[in-house]
C-alpha positions as CSV (number, residue, x, y, z in Angstrom):
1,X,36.6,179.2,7.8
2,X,34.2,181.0,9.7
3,X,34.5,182.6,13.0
4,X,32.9,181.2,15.9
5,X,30.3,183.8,17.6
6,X,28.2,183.7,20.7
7,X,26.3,186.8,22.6
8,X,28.0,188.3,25.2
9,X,26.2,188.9,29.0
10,X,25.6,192.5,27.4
11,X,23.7,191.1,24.0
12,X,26.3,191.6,21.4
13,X,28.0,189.3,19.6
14,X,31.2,188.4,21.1
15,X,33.1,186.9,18.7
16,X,36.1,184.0,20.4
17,X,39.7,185.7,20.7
18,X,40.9,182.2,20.3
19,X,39.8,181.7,16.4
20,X,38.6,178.4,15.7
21,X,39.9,176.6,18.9
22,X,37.2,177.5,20.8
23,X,34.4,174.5,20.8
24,X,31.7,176.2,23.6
25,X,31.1,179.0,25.6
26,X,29.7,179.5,29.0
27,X,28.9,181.9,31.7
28,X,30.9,180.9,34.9
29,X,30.6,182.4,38.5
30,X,29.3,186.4,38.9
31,X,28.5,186.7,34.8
32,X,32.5,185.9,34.3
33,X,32.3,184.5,30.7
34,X,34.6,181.7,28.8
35,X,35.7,180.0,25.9
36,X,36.1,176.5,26.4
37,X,38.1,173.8,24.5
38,X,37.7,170.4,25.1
39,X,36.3,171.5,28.7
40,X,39.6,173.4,28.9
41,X,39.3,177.4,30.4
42,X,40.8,179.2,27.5
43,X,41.9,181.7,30.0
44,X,44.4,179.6,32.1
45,X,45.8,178.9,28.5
46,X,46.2,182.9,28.3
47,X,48.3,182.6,32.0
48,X,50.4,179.4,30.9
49,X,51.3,181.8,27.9
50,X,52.4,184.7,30.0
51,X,54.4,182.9,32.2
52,X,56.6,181.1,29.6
53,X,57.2,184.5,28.0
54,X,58.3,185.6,31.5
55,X,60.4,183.1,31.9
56,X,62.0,182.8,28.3
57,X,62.2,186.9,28.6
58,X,63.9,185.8,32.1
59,X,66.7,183.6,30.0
60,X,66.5,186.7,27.2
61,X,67.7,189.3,30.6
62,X,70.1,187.4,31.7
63,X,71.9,187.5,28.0
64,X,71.0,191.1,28.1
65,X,71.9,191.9,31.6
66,X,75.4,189.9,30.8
67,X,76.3,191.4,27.9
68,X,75.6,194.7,29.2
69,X,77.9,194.5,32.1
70,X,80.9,192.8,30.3
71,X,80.4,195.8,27.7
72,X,79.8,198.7,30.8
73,X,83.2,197.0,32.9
74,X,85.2,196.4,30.5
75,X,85.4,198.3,27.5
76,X,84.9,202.1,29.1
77,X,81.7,202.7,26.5
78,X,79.1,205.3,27.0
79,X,75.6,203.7,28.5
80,X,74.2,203.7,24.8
81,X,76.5,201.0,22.7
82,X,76.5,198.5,25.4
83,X,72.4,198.7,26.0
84,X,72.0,198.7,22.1
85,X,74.2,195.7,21.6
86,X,72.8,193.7,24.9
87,X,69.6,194.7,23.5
88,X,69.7,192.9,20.5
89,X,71.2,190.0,21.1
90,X,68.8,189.5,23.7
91,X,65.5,190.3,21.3
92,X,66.9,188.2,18.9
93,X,67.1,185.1,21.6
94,X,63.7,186.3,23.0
95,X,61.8,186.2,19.6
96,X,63.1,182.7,18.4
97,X,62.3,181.1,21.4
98,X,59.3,182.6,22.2
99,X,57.7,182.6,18.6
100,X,58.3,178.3,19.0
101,X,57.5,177.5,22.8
102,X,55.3,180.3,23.8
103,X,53.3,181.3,20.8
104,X,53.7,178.2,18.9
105,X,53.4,180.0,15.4
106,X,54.0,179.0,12.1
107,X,53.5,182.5,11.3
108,X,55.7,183.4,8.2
109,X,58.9,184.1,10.2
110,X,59.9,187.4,7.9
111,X,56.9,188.5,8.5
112,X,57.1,188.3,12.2
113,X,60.1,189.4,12.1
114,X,59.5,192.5,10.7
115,X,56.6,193.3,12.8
116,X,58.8,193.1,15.9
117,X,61.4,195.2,14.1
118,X,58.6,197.1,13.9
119,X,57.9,197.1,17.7
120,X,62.0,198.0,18.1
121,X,61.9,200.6,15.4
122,X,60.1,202.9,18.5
123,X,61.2,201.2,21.6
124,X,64.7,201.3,21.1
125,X,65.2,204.7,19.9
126,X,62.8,205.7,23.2
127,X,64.9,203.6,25.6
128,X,68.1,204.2,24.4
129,X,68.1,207.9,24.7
130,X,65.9,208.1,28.3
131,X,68.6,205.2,29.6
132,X,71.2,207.0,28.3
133,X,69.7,210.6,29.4
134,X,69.2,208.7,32.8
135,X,72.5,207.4,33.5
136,X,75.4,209.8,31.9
137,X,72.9,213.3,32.2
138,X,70.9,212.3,35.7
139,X,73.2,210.3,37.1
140,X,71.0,207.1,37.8
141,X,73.1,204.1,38.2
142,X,73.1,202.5,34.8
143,X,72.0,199.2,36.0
144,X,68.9,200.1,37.7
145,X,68.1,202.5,34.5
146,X,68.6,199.2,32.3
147,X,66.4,197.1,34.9
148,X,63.6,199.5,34.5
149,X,64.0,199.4,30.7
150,X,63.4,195.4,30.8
151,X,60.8,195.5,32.7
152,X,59.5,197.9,30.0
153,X,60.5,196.0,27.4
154,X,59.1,192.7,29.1
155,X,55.5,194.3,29.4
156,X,55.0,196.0,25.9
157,X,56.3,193.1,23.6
158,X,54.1,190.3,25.4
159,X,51.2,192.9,24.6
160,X,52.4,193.8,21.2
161,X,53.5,190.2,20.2
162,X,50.0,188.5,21.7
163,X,47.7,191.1,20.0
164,X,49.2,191.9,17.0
165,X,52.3,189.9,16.2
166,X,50.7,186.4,16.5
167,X,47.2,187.5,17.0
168,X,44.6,184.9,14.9
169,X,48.2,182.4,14.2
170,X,48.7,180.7,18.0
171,X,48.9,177.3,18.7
172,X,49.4,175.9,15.4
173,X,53.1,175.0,15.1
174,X,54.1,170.5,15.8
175,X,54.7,171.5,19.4
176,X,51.3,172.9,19.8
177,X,49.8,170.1,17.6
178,X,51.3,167.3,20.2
179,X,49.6,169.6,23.1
């Protein structure tokens, strides 16, 4: 398979983000470039995207966010064990949904898990010492410092996950083939 390239406004060769979707490419209004598919912006595909991982990350907060305060209310642990635990139950709804609906991967599913383990492997150590720092140290109330970590957390892993998780392996799972 080769790539699909075309020459930027600039002259250089500006290779498609999309892979081999991508059928044509035009200049649109004020030098604004685009990949088309089947006539179809690729970049309103890229905000459809965003906004399902918003709103599956949304479903992924509330677990998080309810977890968190039946762990903080009830069970009279430090800030630390009940973000960890609300964390990861919450990643691990967030990355099965998302890697089906919102990617549409058929990535290798080890693989992409590990990658986001990856991802965790510095975010949570980094979140779960500031939040904790923030809320028993500080004195910031320990549900604004865990609102402030999912927005974080919302942010970076839509970043990390379309770049590098499922970068060049989007769109090809039975969901994305019915599209």
């Amino acid at each position: 398979m080769t790539e699909q390239l075309s020459f930027a406004p600039n002259g250089n060769i500006a290779p498609c983000p999309y892979r081999l979707e991508c059928r044509t490419y035009g200049i649109g209004c004020q030098g604004v470039s685009y990949w088309y598919k089947n006539g179809e912006k690729m970049k309103n595909k890229e905000v459809i995207r965003a906004i399902k991982f918003a709103l599956i990350s949304a479903s992924a907060g509330i677990i998080e966010i309810g977890l968190f305060t039946v762990l903080n209310e009830f069970t009279g642990l430090r800030y630390w064990p009940c973000y960890l635990t609300a964390l990861i139950a919450s990643v691990l709804w967030n990355f099965t949904i998302n890697r089906r609906y919102t990617f549409k991967s058929t990535k290798n599913v080890p693989r992409a898990m590990a990658m986001v383990f990856a991802f965790y492997i510095v975010f949570t150590p980094a979140t779960t010492i500031l939040g904790d720092y923030l809320a028993e140290t500080v004195g910031w109330n320990e549900y604004l410092v865990t609102g402030l970590n999912m927005a974080l957390n919302l942010t970076l892993e839509y970043l990390y996950d379309t770049f590098i998780v499922y970068r060049g392996d989007m769109d090809n799972n039975d969901i994305a083939k019915k599209d």
